[in-house]
Structures are given as structure tokens and as C-alpha cells.
TORLO-948012 format. One record per atom (N, C-alpha, C, O): atom name; residue number from 0; z, x, y. Coordinates in Angstrom, 2 decimals. Layout:
<pts>
atom n Z X Y
CA NUM Z X Y
...
</pts>
This chain:
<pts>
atom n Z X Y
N 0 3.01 26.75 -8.09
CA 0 1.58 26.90 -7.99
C 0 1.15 28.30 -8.43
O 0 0.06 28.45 -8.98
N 1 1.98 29.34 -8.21
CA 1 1.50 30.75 -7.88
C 1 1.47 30.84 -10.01
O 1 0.61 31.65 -10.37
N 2 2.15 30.24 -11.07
CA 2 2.46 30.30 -12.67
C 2 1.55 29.07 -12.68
O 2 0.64 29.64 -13.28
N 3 1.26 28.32 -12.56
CA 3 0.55 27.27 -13.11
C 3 -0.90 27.56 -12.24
O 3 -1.61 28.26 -12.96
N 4 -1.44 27.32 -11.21
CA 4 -2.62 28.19 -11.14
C 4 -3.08 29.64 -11.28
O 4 -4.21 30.10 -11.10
N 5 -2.10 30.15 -11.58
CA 5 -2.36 31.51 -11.52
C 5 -2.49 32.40 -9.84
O 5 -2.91 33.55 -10.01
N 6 -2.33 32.20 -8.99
CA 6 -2.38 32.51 -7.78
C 6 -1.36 33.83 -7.76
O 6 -0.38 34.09 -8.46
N 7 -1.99 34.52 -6.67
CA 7 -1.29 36.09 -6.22
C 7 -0.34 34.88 -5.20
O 7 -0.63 33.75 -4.80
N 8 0.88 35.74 -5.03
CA 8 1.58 35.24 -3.86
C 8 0.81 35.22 -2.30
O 8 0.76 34.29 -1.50
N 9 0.51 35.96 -2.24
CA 9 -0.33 36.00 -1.04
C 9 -1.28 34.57 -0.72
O 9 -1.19 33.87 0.29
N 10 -2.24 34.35 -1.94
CA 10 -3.10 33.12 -1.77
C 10 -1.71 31.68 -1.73
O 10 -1.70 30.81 -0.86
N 11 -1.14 31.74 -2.37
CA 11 -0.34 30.86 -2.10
C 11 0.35 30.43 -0.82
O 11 0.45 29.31 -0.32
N 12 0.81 31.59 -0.44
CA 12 1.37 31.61 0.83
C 12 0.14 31.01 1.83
O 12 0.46 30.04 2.52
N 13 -0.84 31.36 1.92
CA 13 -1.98 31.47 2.54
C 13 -2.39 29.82 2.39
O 13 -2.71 29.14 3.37
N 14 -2.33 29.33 1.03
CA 14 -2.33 27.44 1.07
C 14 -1.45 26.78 1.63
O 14 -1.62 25.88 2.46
N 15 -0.15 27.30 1.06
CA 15 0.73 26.45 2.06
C 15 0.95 26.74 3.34
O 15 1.59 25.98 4.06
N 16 0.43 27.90 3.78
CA 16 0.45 27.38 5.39
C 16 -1.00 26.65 5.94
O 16 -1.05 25.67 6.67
N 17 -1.42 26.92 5.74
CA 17 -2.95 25.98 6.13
C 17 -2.69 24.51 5.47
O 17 -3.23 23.45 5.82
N 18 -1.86 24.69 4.57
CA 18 -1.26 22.79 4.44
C 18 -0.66 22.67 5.90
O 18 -1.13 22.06 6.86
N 19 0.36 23.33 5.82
CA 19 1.30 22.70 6.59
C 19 0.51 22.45 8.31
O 19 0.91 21.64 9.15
N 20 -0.68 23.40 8.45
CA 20 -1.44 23.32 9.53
C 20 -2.11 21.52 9.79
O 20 -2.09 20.68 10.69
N 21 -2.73 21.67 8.17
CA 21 -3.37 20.25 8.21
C 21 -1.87 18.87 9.31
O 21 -1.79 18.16 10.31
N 22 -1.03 19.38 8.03
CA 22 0.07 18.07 8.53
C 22 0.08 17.86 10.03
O 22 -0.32 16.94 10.75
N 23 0.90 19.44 10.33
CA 23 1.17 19.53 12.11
C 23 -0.40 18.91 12.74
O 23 -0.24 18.05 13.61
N 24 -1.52 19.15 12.48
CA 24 -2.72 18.80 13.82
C 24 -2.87 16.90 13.42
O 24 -2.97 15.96 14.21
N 25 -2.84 16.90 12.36
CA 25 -3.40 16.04 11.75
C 25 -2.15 14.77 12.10
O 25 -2.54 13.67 12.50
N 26 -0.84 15.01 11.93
CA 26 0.26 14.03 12.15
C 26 0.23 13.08 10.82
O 26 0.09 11.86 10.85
N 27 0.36 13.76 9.79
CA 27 0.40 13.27 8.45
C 27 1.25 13.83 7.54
O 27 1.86 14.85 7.87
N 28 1.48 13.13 5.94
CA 28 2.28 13.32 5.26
C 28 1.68 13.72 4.21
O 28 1.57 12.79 3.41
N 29 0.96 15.27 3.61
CA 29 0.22 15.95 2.87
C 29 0.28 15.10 1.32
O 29 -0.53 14.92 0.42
N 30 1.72 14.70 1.58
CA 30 1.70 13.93 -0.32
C 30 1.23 12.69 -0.51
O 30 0.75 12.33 -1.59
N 31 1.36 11.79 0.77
CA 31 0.84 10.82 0.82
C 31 -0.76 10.74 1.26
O 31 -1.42 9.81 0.80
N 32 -1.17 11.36 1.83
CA 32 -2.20 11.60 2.43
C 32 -3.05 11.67 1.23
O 32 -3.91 10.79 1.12
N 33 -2.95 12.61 0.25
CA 33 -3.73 12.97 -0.87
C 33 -3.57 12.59 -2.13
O 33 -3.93 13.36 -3.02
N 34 -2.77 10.78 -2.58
CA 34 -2.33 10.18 -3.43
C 34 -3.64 10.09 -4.25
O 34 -3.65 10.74 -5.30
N 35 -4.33 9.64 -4.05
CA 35 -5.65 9.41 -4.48
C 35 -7.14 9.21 -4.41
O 35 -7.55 8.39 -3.59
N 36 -7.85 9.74 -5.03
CA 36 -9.49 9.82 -4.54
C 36 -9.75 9.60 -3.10
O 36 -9.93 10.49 -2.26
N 37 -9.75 8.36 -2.90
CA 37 -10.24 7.60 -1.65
C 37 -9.02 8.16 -0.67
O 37 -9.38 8.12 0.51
N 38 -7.87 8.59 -0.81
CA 38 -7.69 8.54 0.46
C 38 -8.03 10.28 0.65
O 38 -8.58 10.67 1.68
N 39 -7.73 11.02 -0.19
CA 39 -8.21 12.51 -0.60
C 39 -9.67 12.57 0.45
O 39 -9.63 13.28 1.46
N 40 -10.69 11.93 0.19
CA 40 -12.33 11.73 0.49
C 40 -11.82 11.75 2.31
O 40 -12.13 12.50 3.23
N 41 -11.02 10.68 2.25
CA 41 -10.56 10.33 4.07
C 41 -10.21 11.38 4.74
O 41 -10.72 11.83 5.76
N 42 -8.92 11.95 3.88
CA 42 -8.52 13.27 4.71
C 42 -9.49 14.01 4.69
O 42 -9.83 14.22 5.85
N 43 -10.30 14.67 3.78
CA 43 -11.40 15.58 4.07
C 43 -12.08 15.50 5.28
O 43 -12.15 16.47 6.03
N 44 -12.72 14.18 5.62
CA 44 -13.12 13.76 6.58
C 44 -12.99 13.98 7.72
O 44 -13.80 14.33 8.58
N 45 -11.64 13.71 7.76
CA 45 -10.54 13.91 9.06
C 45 -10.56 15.70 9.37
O 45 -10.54 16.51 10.30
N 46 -10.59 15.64 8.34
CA 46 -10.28 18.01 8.64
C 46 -11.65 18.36 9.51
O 46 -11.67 19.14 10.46
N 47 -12.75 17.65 9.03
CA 47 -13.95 18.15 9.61
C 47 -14.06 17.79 10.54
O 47 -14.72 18.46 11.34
N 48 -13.54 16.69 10.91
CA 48 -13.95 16.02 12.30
C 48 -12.94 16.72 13.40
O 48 -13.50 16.91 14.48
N 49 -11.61 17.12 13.34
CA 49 -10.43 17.93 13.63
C 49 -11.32 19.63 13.72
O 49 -11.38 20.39 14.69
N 50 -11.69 19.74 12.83
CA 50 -12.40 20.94 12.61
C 50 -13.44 21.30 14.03
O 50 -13.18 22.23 14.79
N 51 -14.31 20.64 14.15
CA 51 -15.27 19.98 15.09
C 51 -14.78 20.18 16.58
O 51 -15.26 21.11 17.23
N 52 -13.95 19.43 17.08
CA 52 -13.07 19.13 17.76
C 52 -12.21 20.07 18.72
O 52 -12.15 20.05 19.95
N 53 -11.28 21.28 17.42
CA 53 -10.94 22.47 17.73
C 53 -11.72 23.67 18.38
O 53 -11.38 24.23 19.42
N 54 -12.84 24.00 17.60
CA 54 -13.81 25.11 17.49
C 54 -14.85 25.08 18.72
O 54 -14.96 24.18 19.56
N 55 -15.55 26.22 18.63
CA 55 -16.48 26.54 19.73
C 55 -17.98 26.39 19.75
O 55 -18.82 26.37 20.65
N 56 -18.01 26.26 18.03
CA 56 -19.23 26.34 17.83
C 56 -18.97 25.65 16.43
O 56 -17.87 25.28 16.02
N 57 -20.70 25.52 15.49
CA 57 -20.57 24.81 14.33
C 57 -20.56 25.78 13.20
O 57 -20.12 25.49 12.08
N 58 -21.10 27.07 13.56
CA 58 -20.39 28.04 12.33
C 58 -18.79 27.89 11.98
O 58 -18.25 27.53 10.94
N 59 -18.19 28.32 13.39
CA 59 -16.54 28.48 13.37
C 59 -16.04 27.45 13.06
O 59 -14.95 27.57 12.50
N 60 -16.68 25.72 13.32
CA 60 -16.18 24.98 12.64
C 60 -16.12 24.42 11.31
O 60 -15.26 23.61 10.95
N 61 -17.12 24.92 10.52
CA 61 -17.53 24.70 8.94
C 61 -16.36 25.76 8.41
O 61 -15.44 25.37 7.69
N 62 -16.49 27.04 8.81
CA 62 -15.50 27.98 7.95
C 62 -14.40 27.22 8.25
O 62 -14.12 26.64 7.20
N 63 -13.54 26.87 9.19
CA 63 -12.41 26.50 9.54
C 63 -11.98 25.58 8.51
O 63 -10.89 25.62 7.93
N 64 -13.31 24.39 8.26
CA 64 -12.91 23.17 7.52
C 64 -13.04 23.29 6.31
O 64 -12.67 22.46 5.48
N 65 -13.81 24.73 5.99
CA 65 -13.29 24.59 4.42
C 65 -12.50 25.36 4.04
O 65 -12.10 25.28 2.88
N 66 -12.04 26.36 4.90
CA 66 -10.41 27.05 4.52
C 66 -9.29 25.75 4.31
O 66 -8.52 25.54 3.38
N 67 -9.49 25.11 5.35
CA 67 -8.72 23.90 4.95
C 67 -8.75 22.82 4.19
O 67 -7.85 21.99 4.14
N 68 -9.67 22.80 3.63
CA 68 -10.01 21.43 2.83
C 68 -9.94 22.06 1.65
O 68 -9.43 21.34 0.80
N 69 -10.36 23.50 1.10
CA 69 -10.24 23.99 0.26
C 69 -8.47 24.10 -0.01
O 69 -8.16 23.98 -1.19
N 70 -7.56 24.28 0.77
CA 70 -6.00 24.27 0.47
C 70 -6.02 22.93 0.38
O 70 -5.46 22.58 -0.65
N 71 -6.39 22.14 0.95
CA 71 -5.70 20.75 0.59
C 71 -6.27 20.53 -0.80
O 71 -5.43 20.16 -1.63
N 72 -7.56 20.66 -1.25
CA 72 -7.59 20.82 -2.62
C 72 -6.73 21.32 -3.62
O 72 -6.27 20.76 -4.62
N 73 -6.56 22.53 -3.16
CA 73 -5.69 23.21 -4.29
C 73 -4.36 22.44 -4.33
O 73 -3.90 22.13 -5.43
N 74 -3.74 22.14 -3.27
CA 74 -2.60 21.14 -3.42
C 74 -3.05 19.39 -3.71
O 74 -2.18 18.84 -4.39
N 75 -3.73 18.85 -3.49
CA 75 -4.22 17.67 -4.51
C 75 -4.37 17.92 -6.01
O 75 -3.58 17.23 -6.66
N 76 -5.18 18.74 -6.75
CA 76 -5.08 19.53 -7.64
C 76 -3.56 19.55 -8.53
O 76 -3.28 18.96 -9.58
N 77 -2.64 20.58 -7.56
CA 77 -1.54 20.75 -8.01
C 77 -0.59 19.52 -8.25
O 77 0.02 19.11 -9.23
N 78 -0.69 19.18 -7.15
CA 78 0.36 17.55 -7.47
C 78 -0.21 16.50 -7.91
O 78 0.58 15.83 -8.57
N 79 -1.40 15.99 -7.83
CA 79 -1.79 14.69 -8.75
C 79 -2.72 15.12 -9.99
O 79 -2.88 14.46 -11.02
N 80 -3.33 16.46 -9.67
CA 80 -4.40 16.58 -10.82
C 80 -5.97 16.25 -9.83
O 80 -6.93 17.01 -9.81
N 81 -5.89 15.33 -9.31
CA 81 -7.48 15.30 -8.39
C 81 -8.28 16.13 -8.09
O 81 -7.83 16.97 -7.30
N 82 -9.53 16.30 -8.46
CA 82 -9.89 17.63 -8.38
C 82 -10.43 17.66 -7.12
O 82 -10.14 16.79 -6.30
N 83 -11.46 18.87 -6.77
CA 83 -12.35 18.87 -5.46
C 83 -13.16 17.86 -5.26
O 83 -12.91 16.92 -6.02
N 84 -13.71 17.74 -4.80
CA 84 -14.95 16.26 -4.54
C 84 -16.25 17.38 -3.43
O 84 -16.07 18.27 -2.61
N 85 -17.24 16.84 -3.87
CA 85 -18.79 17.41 -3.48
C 85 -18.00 17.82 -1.61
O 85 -17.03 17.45 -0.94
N 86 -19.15 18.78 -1.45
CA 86 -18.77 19.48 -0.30
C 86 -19.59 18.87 0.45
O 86 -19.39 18.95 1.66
N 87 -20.75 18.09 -0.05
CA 87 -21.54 17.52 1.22
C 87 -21.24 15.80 1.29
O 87 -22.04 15.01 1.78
N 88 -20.17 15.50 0.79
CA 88 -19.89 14.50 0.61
C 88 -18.63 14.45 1.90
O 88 -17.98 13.44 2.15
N 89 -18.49 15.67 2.56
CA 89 -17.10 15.49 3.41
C 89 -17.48 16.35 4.71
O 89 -16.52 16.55 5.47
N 90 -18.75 16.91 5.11
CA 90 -18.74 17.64 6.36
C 90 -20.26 17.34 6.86
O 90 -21.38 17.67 6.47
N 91 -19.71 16.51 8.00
CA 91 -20.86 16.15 8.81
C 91 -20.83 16.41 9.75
O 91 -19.78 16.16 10.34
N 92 -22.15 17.21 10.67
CA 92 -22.67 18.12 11.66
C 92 -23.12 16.55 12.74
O 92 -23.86 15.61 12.47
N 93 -22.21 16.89 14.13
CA 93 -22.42 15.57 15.16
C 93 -23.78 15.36 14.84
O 93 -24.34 15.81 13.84
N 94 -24.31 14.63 15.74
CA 94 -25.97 14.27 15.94
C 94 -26.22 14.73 17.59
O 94 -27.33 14.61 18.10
</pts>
């Protein structure tokens, strides 16, 4: 990732552990999880709602979910090619 996106080691390091965060809370398999579009759209979903869930408030939970959704991008990206998908298409504020 760090030669093919161009990434400092640091940001890299910094995705794959916030992957590996997703897996551990989430109880999932990052490669399978993010095979394609639709299930990509799902996990997003899932981060925000996890996101939600964790946090104290709805600031701390928006940043949270897109540090993470933003790494799971970059690794969807990297292994299938899938790109990002709309940001308001994946984070919804309870009612």
C-alpha cells in the first residue's frame, strides 16, 4: 500500500490498525466484508452505528466513523479497486 498508494509509513500503519480495530469490534473478516459494493455500503453502515454506540457524544462519534470508514476505504480501494461511496450515503444521526 505504502508504493502503490503512495502513503508515508506512518499513514499506513495508522490504516492498518484502525482495520484491524474495525475486525476486532465488529467480529468480521475485513476481506470478506469489503468484496463488493453492497456489502462495502453494509459495513460502512455498521462502523457508524458501532461508532454511535461507543462514543459520548455525536461529534466524537462522526470523527470516529470516518477515521474508520475512511481506512476501510483505503483498504477496499487497495484490494478490489472499489472506490469510496458518498459520505451521506453511510452516516446516520439516531432520531
Amino acid at each position: 500500500m505504502i508504493n502503490e498508494k503512495k502513503l508515508s509509513a506512518k499513514v499506513a500503519s495508522d490504516i492498518a490498525s484502525r482495520c484491524l480495530r474495525v475486525e476486532r469490534c465488529l467480529g468480521i473478516d475485513l476481506k470478506s466484508a469489503t468484496r463488493n459494493q453492497q456489502k462495502l455500503e453494509s459495513l460502512q453502515l455498521n462502523i457508524s452505528e458501532l461508532s454511535m454506540n461507543i462514543t459520548e457524544s455525536r461529534a466524537k462519534a462522526h470523527s470516529l466513523s470516518a477515521t474508520l470508514r475512511s481506512a476501510v476505504n483505503y483498504f477496499s480501494d487497495y484490494m478490489w479497486g472499489i472506490k469510496n461511496i458518498p459520505h451521506s450515503m453511510y452516516f446516520r444521526y439516531p432520531k
